[in-house]
Each structure stands twice: as structure tokens, then as C-alpha cells.
C-alpha positions in Angstrom: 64.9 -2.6 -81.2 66.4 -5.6 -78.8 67.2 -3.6 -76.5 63.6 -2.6 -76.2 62.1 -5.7 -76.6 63.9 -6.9 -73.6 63.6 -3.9 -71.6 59.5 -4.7 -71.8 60.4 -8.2 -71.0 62.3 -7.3 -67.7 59.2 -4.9 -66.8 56.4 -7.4 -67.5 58.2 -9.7 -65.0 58.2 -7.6 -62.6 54.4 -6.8 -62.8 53.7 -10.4 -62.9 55.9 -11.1 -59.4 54.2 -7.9 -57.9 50.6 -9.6 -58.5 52.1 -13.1 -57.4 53.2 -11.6 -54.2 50.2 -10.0 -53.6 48.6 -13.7 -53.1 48.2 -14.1 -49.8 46.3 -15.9 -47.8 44.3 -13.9 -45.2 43.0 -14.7 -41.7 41.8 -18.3 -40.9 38.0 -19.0 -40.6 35.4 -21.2 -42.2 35.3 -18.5 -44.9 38.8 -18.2 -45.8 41.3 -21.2 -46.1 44.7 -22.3 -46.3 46.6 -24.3 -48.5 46.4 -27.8 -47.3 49.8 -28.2 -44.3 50.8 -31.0 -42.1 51.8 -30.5 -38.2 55.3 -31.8 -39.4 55.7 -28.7 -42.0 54.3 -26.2 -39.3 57.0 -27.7 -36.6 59.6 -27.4 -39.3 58.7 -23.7 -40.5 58.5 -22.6 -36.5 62.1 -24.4 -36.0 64.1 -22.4 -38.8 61.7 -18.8 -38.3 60.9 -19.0 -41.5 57.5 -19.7 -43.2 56.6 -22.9 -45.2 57.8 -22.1 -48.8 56.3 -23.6 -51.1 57.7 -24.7 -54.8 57.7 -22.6 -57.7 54.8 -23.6 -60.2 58.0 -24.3 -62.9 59.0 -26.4 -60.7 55.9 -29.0 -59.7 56.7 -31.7 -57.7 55.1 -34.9 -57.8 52.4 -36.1 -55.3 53.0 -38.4 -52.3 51.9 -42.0 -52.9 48.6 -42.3 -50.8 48.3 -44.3 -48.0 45.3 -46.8 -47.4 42.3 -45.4 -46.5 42.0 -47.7 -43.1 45.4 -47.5 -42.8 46.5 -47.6 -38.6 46.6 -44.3 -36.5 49.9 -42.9 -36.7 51.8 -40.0 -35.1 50.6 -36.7 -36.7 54.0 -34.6 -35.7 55.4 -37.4 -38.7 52.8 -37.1 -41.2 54.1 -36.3 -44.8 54.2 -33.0 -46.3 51.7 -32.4 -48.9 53.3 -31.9 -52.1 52.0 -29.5 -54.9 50.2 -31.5 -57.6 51.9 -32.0 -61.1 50.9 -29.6 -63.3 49.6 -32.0 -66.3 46.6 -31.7 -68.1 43.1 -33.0 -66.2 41.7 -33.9 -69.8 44.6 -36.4 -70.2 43.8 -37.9 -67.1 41.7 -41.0 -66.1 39.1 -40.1 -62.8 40.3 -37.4 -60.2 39.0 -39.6 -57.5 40.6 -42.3 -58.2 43.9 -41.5 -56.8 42.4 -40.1 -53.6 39.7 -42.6 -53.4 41.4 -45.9 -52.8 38.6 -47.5 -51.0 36.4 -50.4 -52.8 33.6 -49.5 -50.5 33.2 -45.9 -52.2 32.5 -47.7 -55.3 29.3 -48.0 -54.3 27.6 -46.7 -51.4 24.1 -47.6 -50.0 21.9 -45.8 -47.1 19.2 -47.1 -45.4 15.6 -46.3 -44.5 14.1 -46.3 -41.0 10.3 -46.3 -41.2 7.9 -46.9 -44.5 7.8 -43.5 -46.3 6.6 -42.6 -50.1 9.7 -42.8 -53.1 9.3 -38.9 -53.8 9.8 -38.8 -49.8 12.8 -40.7 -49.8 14.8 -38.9 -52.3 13.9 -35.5 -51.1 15.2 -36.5 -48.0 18.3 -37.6 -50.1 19.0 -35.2 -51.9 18.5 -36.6 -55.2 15.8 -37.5 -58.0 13.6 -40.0 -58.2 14.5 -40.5 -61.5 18.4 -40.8 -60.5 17.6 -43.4 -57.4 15.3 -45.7 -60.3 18.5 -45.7 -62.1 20.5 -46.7 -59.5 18.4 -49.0 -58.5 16.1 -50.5 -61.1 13.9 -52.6 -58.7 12.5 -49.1 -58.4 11.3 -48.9 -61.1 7.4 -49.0 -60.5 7.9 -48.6 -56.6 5.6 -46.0 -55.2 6.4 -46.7 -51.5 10.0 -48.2 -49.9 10.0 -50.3 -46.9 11.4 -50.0 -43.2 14.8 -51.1 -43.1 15.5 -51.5 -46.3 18.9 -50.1 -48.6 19.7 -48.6 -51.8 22.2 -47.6 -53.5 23.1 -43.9 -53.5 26.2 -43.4 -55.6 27.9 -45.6 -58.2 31.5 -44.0 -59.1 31.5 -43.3 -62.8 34.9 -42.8 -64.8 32.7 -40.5 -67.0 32.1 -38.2 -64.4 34.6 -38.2 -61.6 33.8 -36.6 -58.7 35.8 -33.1 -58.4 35.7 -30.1 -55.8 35.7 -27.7 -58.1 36.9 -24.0 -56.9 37.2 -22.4 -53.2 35.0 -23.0 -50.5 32.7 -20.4 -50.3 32.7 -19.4 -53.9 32.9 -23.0 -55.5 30.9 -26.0 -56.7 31.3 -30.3 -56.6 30.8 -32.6 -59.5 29.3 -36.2 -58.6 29.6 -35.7 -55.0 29.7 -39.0 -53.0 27.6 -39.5 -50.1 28.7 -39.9 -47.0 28.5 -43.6 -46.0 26.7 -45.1 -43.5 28.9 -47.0 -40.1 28.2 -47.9 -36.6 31.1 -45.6 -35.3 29.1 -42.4 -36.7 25.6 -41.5 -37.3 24.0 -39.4 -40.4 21.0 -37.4 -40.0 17.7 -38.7 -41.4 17.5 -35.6 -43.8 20.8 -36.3 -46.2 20.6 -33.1 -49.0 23.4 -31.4 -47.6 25.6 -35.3 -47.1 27.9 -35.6 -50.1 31.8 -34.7 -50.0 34.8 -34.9 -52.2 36.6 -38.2 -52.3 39.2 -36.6 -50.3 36.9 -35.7 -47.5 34.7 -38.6 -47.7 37.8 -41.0 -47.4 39.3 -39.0 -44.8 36.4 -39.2 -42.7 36.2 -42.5 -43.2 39.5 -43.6 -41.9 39.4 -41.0 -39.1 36.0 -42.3 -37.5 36.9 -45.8 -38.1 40.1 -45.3 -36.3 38.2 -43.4 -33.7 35.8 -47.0 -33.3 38.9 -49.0 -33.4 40.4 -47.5 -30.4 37.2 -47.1 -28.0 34.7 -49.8 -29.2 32.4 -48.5 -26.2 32.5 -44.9 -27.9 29.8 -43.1 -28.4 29.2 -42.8 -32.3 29.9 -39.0 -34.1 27.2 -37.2 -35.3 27.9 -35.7 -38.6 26.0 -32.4 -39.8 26.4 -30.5 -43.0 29.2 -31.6 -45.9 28.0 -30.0 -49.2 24.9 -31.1 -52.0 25.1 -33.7 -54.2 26.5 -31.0 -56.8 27.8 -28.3 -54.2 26.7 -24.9 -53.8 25.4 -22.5 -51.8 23.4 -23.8 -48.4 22.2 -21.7 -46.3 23.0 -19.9 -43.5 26.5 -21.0 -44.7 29.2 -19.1 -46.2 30.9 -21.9 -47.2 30.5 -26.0 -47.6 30.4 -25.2 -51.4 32.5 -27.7 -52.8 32.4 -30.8 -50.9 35.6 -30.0 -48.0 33.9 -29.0 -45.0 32.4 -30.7 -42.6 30.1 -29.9 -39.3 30.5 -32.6 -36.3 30.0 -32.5 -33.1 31.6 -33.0 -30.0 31.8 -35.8 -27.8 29.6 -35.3 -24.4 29.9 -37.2 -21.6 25.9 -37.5 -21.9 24.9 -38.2 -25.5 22.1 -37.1 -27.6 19.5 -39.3 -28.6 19.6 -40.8 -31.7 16.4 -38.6 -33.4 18.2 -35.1 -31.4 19.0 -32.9 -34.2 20.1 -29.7 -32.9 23.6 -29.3 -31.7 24.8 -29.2 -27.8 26.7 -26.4 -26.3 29.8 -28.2 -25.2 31.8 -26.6 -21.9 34.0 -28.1 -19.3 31.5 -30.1 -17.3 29.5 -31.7 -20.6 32.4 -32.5 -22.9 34.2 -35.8 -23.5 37.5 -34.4 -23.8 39.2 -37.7 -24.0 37.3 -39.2 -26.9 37.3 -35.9 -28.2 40.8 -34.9 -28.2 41.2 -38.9 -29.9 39.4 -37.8 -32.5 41.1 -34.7 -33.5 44.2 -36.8 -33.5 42.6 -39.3 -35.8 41.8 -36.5 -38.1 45.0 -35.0 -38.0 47.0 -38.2 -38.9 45.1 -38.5 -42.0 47.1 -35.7 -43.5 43.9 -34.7 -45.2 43.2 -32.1 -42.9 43.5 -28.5 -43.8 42.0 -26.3 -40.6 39.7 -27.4 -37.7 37.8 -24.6 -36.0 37.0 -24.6 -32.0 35.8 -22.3 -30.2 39.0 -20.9 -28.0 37.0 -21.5 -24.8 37.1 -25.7 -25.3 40.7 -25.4 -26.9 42.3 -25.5 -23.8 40.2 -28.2 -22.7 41.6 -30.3 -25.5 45.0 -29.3 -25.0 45.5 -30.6 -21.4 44.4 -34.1 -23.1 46.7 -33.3 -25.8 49.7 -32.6 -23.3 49.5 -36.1 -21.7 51.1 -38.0 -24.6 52.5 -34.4 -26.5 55.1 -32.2 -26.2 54.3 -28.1 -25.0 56.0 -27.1 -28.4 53.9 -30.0 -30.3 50.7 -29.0 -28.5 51.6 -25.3 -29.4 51.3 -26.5 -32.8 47.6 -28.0 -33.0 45.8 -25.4 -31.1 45.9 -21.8 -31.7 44.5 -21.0 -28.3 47.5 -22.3 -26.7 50.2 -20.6 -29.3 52.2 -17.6 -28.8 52.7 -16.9 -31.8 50.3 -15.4 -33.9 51.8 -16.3 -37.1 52.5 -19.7 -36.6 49.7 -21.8 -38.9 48.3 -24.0 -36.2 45.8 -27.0 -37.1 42.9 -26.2 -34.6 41.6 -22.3 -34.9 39.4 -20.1 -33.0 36.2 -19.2 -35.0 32.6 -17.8 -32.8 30.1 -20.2 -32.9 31.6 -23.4 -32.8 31.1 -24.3 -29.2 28.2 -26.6 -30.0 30.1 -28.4 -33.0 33.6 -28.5 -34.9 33.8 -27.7 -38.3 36.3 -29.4 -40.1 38.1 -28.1 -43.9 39.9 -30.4 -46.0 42.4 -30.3 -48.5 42.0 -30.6 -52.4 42.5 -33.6 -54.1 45.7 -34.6 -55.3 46.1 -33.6 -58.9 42.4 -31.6 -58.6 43.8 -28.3 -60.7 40.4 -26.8 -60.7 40.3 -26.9 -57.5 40.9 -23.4 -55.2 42.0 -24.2 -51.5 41.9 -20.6 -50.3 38.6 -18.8 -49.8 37.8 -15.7 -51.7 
């Protein structure tokens, strides 16, 4: 009777590491993801021939300390692996966000109004209810009409209901998504549904395009598109921006939009800031937030010859898959059709997020 016992044991083992192996994650694009990687574990993994492996779930390792969220600009060829989460139990924890939210300006986050509209106008143009924003703001409270350049507040982080990206991106869901704040070195549409993020994405951004400002103060500022609802979902004509991760923006141009354009401009040679472009991309990258970044093949190369004046051929090789000859290499930058007009930008999970689902389904 032993004998048989472990004679099932060996066999169920072997089912279960067939299934595991089966796991794999299948060709980049806005639909389908990849675990969270930084250029430095891509560079390593092309050095030895070998892919990124990474640790056995009985063996979790415990997450990287985070860095500051305005932290300087550093190299992204020396940003720091992303580790797999502890597995520990998310009940036992206090608020998700917290750890990957260190900013005190995400505590609370305010937007502003342009022109004198109606309450019920205002928060459809949010996103939210008017019941929510009178809570948030109880100065509302027997407001029918809100004033021209006037604020309020949008999001107020709650330990009771951290804010959580909650499975894959085209299949998944966020919980308390924040808003994307308002700055001078980036500009929100005046129709916000679709302008709430995880605290990983939110941050990220946040340290990318203020590092973008730092740099160039005469930069033009980013225009940012579609994140995810306040509570994620489905948005159409996406696939994806489900959970809070991705991110439309668009490229620099030499001539910029005005401030009311809202369509997208098709970017080629002649129109595109490649500079202040290319300085972006590098921003994003040293975050070490960043998961994919899809471009259109026909501006990668564009980029790249910006790329090459302070980067290596191997290190440029790296970012953009465009300029990569090889095919299974997991570069940073991807082709995917119909991003000559704007980048769309995927990032990781948040640390210690278990519900979370990096790859697409």
C-alpha cells in the first residue's frame, strides 16, 4: 500500500510540472503582457544565452525596498531587478498601496475646473458620483453649479479600501482607482472617466514626467489619454486598460497641439520630437515600473539614433525591438499597429499585489 501511495505521489507531480510548464507567456502586445523585467535583467539573460529564470513559488523572495517617487533620473541599464512578491496573506496586510505609493501628494488628489458648468456635469465628466464628490467635499453639499477655476478633491486614500489592480489587463478590474493628478509638465483631458491608475502606475508616471520637466523646463507638457475607470473595466474600443496599468500618451512633436486638440497626431520623421521623446522613454524606463512600451516599428528607429548618442549598440539592442536581432530577446519598447499617433505604456503590478495577474489572457 506505500508503495502505491507514493507511486500516485511521483505521478501527480509530474502532472502538476507539465501544467506549470505549459505557462507561458505568449507574444507581446497591448493584449498580452509580460511579467514585470528591468533592462538590467534583459542584458543579463542575453549575456549568459539563457532566459530570465525566475524563483520557484517555495522559494519567494522578498521585495526590493522602493525608491522615492521623485527620486533623480538614473541609468536604466542599472535599475534593480524586480523581485517576486512574498507570498503572505493580503488579509494580514495593512493597504496594498501603501508600499508602492510613497508619495504624500497621492493622499489626496484635487482637479480643477475650466469654465462654469452644472455639479451633475462635472462628475460625469469625472467619472464619479455626485454623491461621492459631496462627500469628498462637503462644501458641496447644496451646490448646484461649480465655478471657473475652481478645485476639488477627487480621491482621498482610504486604509479600508486600498486601491488594488486586480487581475490581467484585458480580463481584470481596479479597486479605488486614484486619479491621475494634475501638473504643469503634463496635461489631462477635460473628460476624466477613463483617468484613474493603480498606485504603481499613478506614481510611476508621476516621477517619470516630473523628471521629464526637470530636465527641459521649455518642454512641451505630455498629453495623457486613456488609464482605466475609477473601478477598471472594460472601455471601449480597448481590449485592455482593465485594471489600472496602461496608459495612452502621446508623442512629442516638434509642433504641438493646442491645448483643447483631442484627437491624437500621426507622428513620422519630419513631425516628431525625437529628443524630448527619446528623454521620456528613458525617464520611464528608470522608474523600474515599466513592464512593455509599444511603438510603432516605423518611429523605433527614430528613437534609437537618439538613444545611440549616449547608449551602447548592445544596450540600444535592448530597449527597442525594432533594432534587435534577436527575436527572443524581451526588449522594453515593442512593435504593436496603431501606435504611430501615441505610445501605449503597461506597468507592472504592485509589490506584494497577489491578486494581481501581469500576463494577459
Amino acid at each position: 500500500m506505500r508503495r502505491l501511495r507514493a507511486l500516485l505521489s511521483i505521478l501527480a507531480l509530474g502532472t502538476f510540472a507539465s501544467v506549470v510548464s505549459s505557462l507561458e507567456p505568449s507574444m507581446a502586445s497591448p493584449h498580452r503582457g509580460y511579467a514585470p523585467a528591468s533592462l538590467f535583467a534583459v542584458k543579463s539573460a542575453a549575456a549568459h544565452s539563457a532566459p530570465v529564470v525566475e524563483a520557484p513559488a517555495e522559494e519567494p523572495v522578498a521585495a526590493p525596498p522602493v525608491e522615492p517617487v521623485l527620486a533623480a533620473v538614473g541609468d536604466p541599464m542599472t535599475a534593480p531587478t524586480l523581485e517576486l512578491p512574498v507570498e503572505e496573506d493580503p488579509l494580514e496586510r495593512p493597504a496594498l498601496d501603501a508600499v508602492a505609493d510613497p508619495a504624500a501628494e497621492l493622499e489626496e488628489v484635487r482637479w480643477s475646473v475650466d469654465r462654469r458648468m452644472r455639479l451633475d456635469e462635472m462628475a460625469t465628466n469625472w467619472g464619479m458620483w455626485v454623491d461621492d464628490l459631496r462627500e469628498l467635499n462637503p462644501d458641496l453639499e447644496d451646490v448646484e453649479w461649480v465655478e471657473a477655476a475652481s478645485s476639488y478633491v477627487v480621491y482621498r486614500r482610504d486604509p479600508r479600501r486600498p486601491t488594488q489592480s486586480v487581475g490581467a489587463p484585458n480580463r481584470g478590474h481596479l479597486l479605488a482607482g486614484i486619479p491621475m493628478p494634475e501638473g504643469p509638465h503634463w496635461r489631462l483631458r477635460e473628460h476624466r472617466p477613463r483617468a484613474f491608475g493603480s498606485t504603481t502606475t499613478i506614481a510611476a508616471l508621476l516621477e517619470a514626467m516630473r523628471a521629464y520637466g526637470a530636465a527641459d523646463p521649455e518642454a512641451p507638457p505630455l498629453r495623457i489619454g486613456e488609464i482605466s475607470r475609477r473601478s477598471g473595466g472594460r472601455i471601449a474600443p480597448h481590449v485592455s486598460h482593465r485594471s489600472g496599468r496602461d496608459v495612452d500618451i502621446g508623442y512629442v512633436m516638434k509642433v504641438n497641439p493646442s491645448e483643447n486638440e483631442r484627437f491624437w497626431r500621426t507622428a513620422d520623421g519630419k513631425t516628431i520630437d525625437a529628443p524630448r521623446t527619446w528623454a521620456f522613454l528613458e525617464a520611464l524606463i528608470a522608474t523600474g515600473e515599466v513592464q512593455q512600451i509599444f511603438i510603432s516599428a516605423k518611429l523605433q528607429p527614430i528613437l534609437a539614433r537618439e538613444a545611440a548618442k549616449t547608449r551602447s549598440p548592445e544596450e540600444v539592442a535592448l530597449i527597442f525591438s525594432a533594432m534587435s536581432r534577436d527575436p527572443n530577446v524581451h526588449t522594453i519598447v515593442k512593435h504593436e499597429s496603431g501606435h504611430r499617433d501615441h505610445m501605449h505604456v503597461r506597468f507592472g503590478c504592485e509589490r506584494g499585489n497577489l491578486r494581481c495577474r501581469a500576463q494577459s489572457k
